[in-house]
N, C-alpha and C positions, 0 to 999 in steps of 0.2 A: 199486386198489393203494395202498395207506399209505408213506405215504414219511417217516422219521425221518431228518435233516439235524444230526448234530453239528457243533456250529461251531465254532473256537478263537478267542480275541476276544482280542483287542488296543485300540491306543489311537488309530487312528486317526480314531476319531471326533471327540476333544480335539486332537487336530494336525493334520489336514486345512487345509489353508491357504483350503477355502470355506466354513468353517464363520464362524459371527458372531464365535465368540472366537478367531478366530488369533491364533496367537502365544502360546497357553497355554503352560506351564509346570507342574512338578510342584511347585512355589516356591508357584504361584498358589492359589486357591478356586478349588474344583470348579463348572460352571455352574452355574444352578439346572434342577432336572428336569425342570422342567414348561416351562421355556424350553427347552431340549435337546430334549424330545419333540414340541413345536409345529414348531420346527425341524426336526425330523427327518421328518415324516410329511409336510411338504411339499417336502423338499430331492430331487432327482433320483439315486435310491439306486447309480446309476454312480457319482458324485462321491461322495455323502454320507459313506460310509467302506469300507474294503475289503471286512467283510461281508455290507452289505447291498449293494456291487456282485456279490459272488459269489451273494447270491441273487437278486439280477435276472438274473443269466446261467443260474441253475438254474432259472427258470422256478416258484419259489416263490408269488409275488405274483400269478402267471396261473393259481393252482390253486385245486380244491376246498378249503376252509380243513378240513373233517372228514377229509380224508386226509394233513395234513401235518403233523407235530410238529417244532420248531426246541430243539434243547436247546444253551442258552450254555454254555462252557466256560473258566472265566476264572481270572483270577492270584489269586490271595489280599491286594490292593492296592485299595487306595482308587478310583484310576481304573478298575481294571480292574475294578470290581465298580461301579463307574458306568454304563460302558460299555454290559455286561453287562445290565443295569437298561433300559438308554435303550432296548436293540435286544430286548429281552421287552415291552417295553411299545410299541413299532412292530411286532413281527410282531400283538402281541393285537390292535392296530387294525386287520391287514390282513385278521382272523379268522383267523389261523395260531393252532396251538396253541404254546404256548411256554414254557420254562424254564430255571433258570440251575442250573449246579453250579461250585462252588469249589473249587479245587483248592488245598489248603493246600502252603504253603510254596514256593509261586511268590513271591518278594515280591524288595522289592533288599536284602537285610538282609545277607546272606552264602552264598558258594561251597557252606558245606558244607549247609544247611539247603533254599538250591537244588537240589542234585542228592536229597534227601528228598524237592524237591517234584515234580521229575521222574522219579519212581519211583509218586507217587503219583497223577501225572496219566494213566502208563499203566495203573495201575488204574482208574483213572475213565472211561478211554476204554475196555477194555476188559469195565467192567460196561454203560456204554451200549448199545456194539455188541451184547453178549448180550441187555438187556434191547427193541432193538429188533428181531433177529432171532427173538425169542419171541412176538412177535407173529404175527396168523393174518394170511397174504397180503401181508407188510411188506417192504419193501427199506433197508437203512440207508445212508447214505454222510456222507464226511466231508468238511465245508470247512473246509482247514486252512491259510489265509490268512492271520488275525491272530493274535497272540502275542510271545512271545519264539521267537528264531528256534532255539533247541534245542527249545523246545516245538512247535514247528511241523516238525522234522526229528523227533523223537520221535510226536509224530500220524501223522507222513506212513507212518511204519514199522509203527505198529501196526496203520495200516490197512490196509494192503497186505497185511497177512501175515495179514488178519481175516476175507477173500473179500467186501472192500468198496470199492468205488471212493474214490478221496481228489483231493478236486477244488481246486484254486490258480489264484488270480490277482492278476498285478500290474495296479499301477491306471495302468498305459499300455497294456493289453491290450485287445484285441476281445473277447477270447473265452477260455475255462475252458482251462486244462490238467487235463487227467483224469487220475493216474495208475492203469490199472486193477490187479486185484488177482492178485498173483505168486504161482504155484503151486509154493510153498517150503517144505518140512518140514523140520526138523533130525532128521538120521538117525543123530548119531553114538550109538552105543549105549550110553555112558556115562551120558548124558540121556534117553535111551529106555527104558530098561529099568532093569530093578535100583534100588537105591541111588538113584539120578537120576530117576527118574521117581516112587519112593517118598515124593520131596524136594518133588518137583511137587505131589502127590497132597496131603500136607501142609496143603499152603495151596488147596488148590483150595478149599474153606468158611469158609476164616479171610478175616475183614473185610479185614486187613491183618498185624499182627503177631498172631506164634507164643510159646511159652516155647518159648528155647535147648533143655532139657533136655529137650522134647519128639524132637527131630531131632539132636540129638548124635549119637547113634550112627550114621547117615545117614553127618553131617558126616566123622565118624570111618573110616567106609567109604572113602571116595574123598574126597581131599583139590581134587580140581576141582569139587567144589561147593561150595567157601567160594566162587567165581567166582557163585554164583546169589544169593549174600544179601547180606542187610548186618547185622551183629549190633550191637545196644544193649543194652550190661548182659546181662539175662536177656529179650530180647527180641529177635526175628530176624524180618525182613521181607524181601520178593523184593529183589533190584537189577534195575536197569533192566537189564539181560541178562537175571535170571531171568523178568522179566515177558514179554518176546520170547518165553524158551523155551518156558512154560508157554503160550503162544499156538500157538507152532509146533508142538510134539508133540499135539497135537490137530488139527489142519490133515490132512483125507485126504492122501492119497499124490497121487494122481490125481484132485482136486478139480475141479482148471484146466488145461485143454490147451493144448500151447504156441502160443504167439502167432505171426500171420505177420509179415514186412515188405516183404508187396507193397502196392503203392499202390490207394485205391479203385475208380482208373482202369480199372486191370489184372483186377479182381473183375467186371466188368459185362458181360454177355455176352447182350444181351435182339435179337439182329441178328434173329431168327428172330418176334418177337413181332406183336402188330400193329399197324399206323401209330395206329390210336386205341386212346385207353389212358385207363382212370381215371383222375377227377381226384386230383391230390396223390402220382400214384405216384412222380414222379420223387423227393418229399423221403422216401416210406419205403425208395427202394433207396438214396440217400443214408447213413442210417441204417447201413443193414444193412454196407453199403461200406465204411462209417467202422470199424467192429469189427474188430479186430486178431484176433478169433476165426472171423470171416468167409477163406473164398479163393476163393468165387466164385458169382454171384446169375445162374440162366441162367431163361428161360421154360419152362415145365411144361405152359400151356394156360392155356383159359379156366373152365373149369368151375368150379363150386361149391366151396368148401375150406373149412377151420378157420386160426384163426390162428396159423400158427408152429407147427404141427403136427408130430408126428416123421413122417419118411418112414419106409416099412416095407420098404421092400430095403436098407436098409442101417446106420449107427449114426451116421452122422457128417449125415446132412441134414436138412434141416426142410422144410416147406411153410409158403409164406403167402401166403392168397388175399386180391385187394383186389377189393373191392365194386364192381361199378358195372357202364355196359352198353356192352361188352362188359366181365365181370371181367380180372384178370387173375391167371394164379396163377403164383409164383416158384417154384424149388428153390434154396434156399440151402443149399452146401456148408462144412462149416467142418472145424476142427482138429482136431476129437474126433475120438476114436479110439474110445472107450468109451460105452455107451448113460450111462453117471454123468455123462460132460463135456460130453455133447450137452444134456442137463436144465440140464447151471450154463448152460453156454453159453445155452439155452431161454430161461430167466430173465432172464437180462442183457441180450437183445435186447427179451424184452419190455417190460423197464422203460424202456427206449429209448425204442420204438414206442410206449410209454403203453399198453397193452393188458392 
């Protein structure tokens, strides 16, 4: 399984108070790189800086290096294209594949050139995610830890509404916050259909900006979609609204089935199995427990099985058998309703289980 990892990158690699140069300053000079990156490739990446704790906790660094690609996602600033730099040039060491994109007009210059840059960062995140879901057998997700903290509430949203996990952490944390991905469409028919969706359609090819005089008449149709743009002169680009909506009206209906809030505890129901059990079972039903798409993991048997298999009397359960003597084979039950939510669901545990 291929695993593409957007990261949003911030500066805590330059302020981290264990780095050599605490106490840096945006007053100061930049370290030098090649000091930065010796430093870096021996610093302990829990402390070293926010993102590369968040890929020590994604288990980056313990994977095949041909299955992982890291793309930096950075301000349009000096540090933050430092950064950026340091942590491409530490994942190439770890044999990770890796690369930066810049996101113009993230900078501290001014409010109005900001909110352009935050318009075009969800374009950037949102050409990612397509160009890592077009890959054959790929899963994408996003760590969206460092930045500017609109930039970081702007990732967090694109990727939820993108059918991609968006994973955060603070650096007094054990362990990832996952937010997984919410099964949200925007149904008002305004933006669905007609005129609105017309308006979507538009820009679905265009890099960025449109000619005005393209979409006028759109415009002229229904005056709630001045609410999707932003006009320059003779020139018209999505607003960060329209970049959402254009995300959301393509989003199935019925992608993702609702979520539970019963406890792992509460899912585990194996009273019937047998006292000896494969090795390692206990952390795959762990796993399976932890899923907010799971409500409950019972015994099946021992016999021979596939992994995560669909069960065939019904839409909503899986199989999966674990290896060993005696095997052991689960029925996991979950939220689906629909043989479409039982497959997202499929996918999403297997990425879990690494399988």
């Amino acid at each position: 399984m291929r695993r593409t990892v957007l990261t949003t990158v911030g500066t805590s690699l330059l302020t981290n108070r264990d780095c050599p140069w605490e106490g840096w300053n945006r007053k100061q000079p930049l370290p030098e790189p090649d000091r930065a990156d010796a430093w870096l490739r021996e610093a302990d990446p829990v402390r070293a800086c926010a993102e590369t704790h968040t890929w020590q906790r994604l288990g980056l660094f313990d994977q095949d290096e041909n299955e992982i690609e890291v793309v930096l996602i950075h301000s349009q600033t000096p540090d933050g294209q430092f950064c950026a730099e340091r942590l491409v040039s530490l994942a190439e060491s770890k044999k990770l594949k890796a690369r930066r994109r810049q996101v113009d007009g993230l900078d501290y210059s001014d409010g109005e050139k900001f909110n352009r840059g935050l318009r075009h960062l969800a374009r950037v995140i949102s050409e990612e995610i397509r160009r890592g879901q077009a890959k054959t057998n790929s899963t994408v997700e996003l760590a969206a830890t460092g930045g500017f903290k609109p930039e970081i509430a702007i990732a967090t949203l694109i990727g939820a509404v993108s059918d991609i996990p968006v994973h955060y952490i603070h650096e007094l944390f054990a362990s990832l916050i996952t937010i997984e991905p919410i099964p949200v469409t925007l149904r008002a028919e305004w933006i669905g259909t007609g005129a609105g969706r017309n308006l979507l359609d538009a820009f679905a090819s265009a890099d960025d900006l449109i000619p005005l005089r393209s979409i006028e008449n759109l415009l002229k149709q229904d005056e709630r979609l001045l609410s999707l743009v932003e006009i320059d002169n003779d020139d018209v680009g999505l607003s960060l609204l329209g970049q959402i909506a254009a995300r959301l009206v393509n989003t199935p209906h019925d992608s993702w089935p609702p979520p539970t809030d019963m406890s792992p505890e509460d899912k585990i129901h194996l009273e019937s199995a047998p006292h000896h059990r494969p090795r390692g079972w206990e952390r795959i039903v762990r796993i399976l427990a932890d899923s907010r798409y799971v409500t409950s993991i019972r015994y099946e048997g021992s016999a021979t099985g596939g992994d995560l298999k669909e069960a065939r009397d019904n839409e909503s359960d899986l199989l999966h058998h674990i290896e060993g003597s005696p095997g052991l084979t689960l029925r996991i039950s979950t939220t689906a309703t629909t043989a479409e939510q039982r497959r997202v669901v499929q996918k999403w545990l297997r990425k879990g289980l690494k399988i």
